[in-house]
N, C-alpha and C positions, 0 to 999 in steps of 0.2 A: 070631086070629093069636097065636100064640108072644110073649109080652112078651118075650122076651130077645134077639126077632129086629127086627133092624134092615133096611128094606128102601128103596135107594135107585136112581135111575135116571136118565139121560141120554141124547142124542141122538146120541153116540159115547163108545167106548170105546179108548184107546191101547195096543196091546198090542204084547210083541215083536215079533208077526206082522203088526201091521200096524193100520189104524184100524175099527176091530168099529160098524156100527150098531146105535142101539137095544137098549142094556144092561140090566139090571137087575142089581143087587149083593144080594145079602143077607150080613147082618153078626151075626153072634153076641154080642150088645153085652157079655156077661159076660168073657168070653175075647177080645173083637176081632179075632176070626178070620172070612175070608170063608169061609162053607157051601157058598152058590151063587153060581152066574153062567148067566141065562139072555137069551136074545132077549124084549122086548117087541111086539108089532104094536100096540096101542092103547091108551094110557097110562091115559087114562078107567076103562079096566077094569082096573088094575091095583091092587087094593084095600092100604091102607096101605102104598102106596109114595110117597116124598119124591122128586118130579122137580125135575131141576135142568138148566135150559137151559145145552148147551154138550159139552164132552168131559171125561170124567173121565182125569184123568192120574194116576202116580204118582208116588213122592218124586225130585223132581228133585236135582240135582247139581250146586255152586257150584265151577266146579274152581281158582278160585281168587278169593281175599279177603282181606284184614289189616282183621278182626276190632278188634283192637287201634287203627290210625287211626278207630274211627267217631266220633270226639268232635271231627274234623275238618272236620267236612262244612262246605262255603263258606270256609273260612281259607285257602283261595289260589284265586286268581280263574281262571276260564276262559282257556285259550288263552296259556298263556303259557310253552307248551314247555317240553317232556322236562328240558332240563339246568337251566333257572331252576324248574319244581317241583321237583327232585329237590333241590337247593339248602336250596328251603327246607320242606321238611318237618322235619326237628330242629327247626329254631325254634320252628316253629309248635305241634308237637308239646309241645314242654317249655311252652308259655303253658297247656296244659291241666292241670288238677287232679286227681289221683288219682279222686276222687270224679267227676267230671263223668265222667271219664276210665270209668267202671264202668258209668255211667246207662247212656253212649252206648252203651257194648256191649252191653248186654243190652236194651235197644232194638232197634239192628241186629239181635241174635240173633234176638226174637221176630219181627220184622220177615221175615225170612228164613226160617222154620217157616211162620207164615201166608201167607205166600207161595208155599209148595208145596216148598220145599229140604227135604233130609234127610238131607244128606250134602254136607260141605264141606271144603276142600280149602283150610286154613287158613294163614297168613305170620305169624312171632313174631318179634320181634326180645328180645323175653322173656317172664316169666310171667303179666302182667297179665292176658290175656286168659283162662288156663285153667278159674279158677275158674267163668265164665261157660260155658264150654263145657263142663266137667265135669257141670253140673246142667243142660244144655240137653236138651231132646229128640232134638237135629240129630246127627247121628254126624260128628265133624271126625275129619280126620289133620292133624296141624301137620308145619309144617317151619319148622323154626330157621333162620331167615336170616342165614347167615354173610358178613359182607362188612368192609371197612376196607382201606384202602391206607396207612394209616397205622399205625393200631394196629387188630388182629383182634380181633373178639367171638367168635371161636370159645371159648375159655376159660370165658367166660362164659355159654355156651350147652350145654357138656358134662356138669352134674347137672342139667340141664332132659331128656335124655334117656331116652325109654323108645319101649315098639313103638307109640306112636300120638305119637311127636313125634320125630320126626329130622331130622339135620342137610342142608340144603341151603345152594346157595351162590346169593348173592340173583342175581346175571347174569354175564356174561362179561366185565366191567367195571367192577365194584366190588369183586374182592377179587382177594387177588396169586395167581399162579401156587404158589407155595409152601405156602399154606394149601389153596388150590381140590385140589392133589393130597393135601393130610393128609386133608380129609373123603374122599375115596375111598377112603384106605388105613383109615378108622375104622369107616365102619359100609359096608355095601350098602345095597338097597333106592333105593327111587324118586329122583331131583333133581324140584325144580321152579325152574324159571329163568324172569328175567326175559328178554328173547331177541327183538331184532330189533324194539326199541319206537320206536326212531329212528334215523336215517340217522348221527344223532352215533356210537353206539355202534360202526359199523364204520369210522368218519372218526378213529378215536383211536388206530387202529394205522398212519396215513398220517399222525399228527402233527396232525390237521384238523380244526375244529369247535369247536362250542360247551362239550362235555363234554370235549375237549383243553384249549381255554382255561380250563376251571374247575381242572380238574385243575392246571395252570401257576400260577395266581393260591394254588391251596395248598398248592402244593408237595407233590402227589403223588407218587411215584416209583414209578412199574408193572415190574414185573418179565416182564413177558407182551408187549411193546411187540413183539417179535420175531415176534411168528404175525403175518397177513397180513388176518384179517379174526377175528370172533367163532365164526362156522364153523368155521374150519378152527384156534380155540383149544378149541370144544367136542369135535371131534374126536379131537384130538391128546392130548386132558387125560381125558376118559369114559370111561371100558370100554366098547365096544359093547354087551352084554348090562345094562346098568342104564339102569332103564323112563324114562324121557325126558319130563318134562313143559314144554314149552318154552310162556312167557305173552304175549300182545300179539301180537309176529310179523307186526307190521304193515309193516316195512319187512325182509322176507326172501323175497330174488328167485330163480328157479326153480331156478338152480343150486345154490343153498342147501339149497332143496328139495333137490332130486338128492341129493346129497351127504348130507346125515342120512340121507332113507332108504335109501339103499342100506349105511350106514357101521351106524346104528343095529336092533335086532333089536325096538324097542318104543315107540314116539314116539305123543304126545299134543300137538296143538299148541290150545292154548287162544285163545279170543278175547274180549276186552275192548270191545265195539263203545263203548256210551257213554264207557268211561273215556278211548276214543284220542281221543273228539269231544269231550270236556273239555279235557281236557289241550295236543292240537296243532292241535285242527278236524280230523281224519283220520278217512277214512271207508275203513274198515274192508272196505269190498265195493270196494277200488280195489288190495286188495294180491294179490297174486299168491297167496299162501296161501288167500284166501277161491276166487280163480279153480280152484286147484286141488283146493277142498272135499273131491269126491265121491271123492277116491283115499285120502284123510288122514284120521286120526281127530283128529273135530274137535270141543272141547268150549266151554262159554263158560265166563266168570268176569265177575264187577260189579266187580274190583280194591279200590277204597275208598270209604266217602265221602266221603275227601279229594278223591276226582275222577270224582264219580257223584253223581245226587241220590236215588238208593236202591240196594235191594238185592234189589230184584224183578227174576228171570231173564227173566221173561215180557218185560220193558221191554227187554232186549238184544236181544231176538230179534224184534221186533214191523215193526221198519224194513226188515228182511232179507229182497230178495225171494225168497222160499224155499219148498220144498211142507211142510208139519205135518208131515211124515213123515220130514223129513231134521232137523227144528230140534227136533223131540221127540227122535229117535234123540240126536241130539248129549245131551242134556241127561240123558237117561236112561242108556239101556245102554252107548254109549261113556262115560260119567263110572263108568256103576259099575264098568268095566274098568279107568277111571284108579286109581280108588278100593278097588278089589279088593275089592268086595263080596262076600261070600261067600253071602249066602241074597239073593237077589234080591228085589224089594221089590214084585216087579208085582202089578196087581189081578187077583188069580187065587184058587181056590179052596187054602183052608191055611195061604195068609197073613195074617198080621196086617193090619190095615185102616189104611192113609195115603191117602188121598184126597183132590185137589186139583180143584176144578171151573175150566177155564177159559170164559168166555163171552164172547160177543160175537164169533161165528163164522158165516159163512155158510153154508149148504145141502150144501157140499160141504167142511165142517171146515177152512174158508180162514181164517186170524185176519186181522181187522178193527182198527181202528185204534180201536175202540174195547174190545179184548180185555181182558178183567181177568181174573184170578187169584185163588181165595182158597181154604184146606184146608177140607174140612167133615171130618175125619176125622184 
């Protein structure tokens, strides 16, 4: 055999087209370009090839994470709802140390490569986190989360600017009407919003709720109080033609639905499974958005580890009663559309080699509760 040729194999293959049994890769280890791709019939005879029980996938798609919270993880306890986390993440935030504040990230980051991600769909609220993704292997896009009701960080977010960091506005509900229309008039290009995380967020234009009361206790002053729901202020405030990445969406009912798509020309609705059952106990296969899945382009995100215990996509998607076919597409070619991938990343011949083995799958490529993840490639 070829020393420069790397030859690997498994019991499925995940392609655009669909789930391929019985693969074999061969890998050019000089260049890490795939040569080949053929069928196996009996692995025994398949002289210096590396089998690996399971399905080989490629570089999956984080379509949303703050990178930047990972030196949080455990410093706000489970289940104690949307408007008291949101409360106190600054606090908790500033108790961490620059330095800790770095470990954790680039922890998370490697955390998330070895885990099969390779492309992430990042939240800033400033620069800390870039130097970590600048020398990652993970290909990020950030977006500057603009938000204040009080005083805007947008100002301080405009020399953070270039074409793999721009501005978004953090939801429908943390920053005024006044700013939410300057970033539209500043740059184009993608939003990613937080959108439909809790019943609070549409209770705060009826004056109602817990994230009203917060707002009251600090003297808030919204200038947006006037629209009728979050909907119909995402509506009223977006161009239709700018690409829509809406996060959580856990509490957004059909009409809601309706309403984007028929209003929007590009919508990605991301899902958070573990961070909603951190955060409220909400299970994520109860919201009308997962009910209407198969119409929607639907991708996941781990949110933080302020309100996750990793950053493994595999662990979002493991609970979901779902076919591989629908929870790979998500993760894969709907993220590389979010993500505007331009050379596409699949296991096919000419590409470059990322390789993730998932295992602990049954007979007909079902993932089992005992499924893990790891890249060999």
């Amino acid at each position: 055999m070829d020393g420069t040729l790397k030859k690997i194999a498994s019991n499925f293959l995940y392609t655009p087209d669909g789930i391929i049994p019985r693969v074999k890769v061969t890998i050019d280890t000089i260049s890490g370009v795939i040569t080949d791709l053929s069928r196996w019939e009996n692995i025994d005879s398949e002289p210096f090839t590396e089998f690996y029980s399971g399905i080989m996938v490629p570089s999956f798609v984080n379509a949303h994470t703050h990178l930047e919270l990972a030196a949080l993880k455990g410093k706000i306890a489970p289940g104690v709802g949307n408007a008291l986390f949101a409360s106190k993440i600054g606090s908790v935030r500033r108790e961490v140390s620059p330095e800790d504040s770095l470990h954790c990230m680039q922890q998370q980051n490697l955390q998330m490569w070895e885990s099969g991600t390779g492309y992430v769909a990042d939240i800033s609220n400033d620069a800390s986190s870039f130097c970590v993704k600048k020398a990652s292997p993970i290909k990020y896009h950030t977006f500057l989360e603009c938000f204040g009701l009080k005083n805007s960080n947008i100002e301080s977010l405009l020399a953070l600017r270039d074409d793999s960091h721009t501005l978004s506005a953090h939801s429908m509900y943390a920053i005024q009407d006044s700013d939410l229309r300057k970033i539209m008039l500043m740059q184009e290009g993608p939003l990613s919003l937080h959108f439909g995380e809790s019943k609070d967020e549409d209770a705060i234009f009826r004056r109602e709720g817990n994230l009203y009361k917060w707002y009251q206790k600090e003297n808030f002053n919204c200038d947006f109080l006037h629209y009728h729901s979050i909907t119909e202020r995402l509506i009223k405030t977006i161009p239709k033609d700018r690409k829509l990445i809406l996060v959580h969406c856990s509490h957004i009912g059909k009409n809601d639905i309706e309403q984007i798509m028929s209003h929007f020309d590009e919508v990605y609705w991301v899902l958070c499974p573990r961070s909603n059952r951190y955060i409220s106990n909400f299970d994520i296969t109860k919201s009308d958005v997962w009910n209407e899945r198969h119409r929607l382009n639907i991708c996941f995100g781990t949110d933080s580890l302020a309100s996750n215990h990793t950053e493994n996509l595999l662990d979002e998607i493991l609970e979901l009663q779902e076919s591989p076919q629908f929870l790979l597409k998500a993760l894969t070619s709907t993220g590389y559309k979010l993500m505007s991938v331009e050379k596409l990343p699949w296991i096919e011949r000419g590409n470059i080699a990322h390789i993730s083995i998932i295992s602990g799958i049954d007979s007909n490529c079902n993932f089992t509760q005992k499924a893990k993840i790891r890249r060999i490639i």
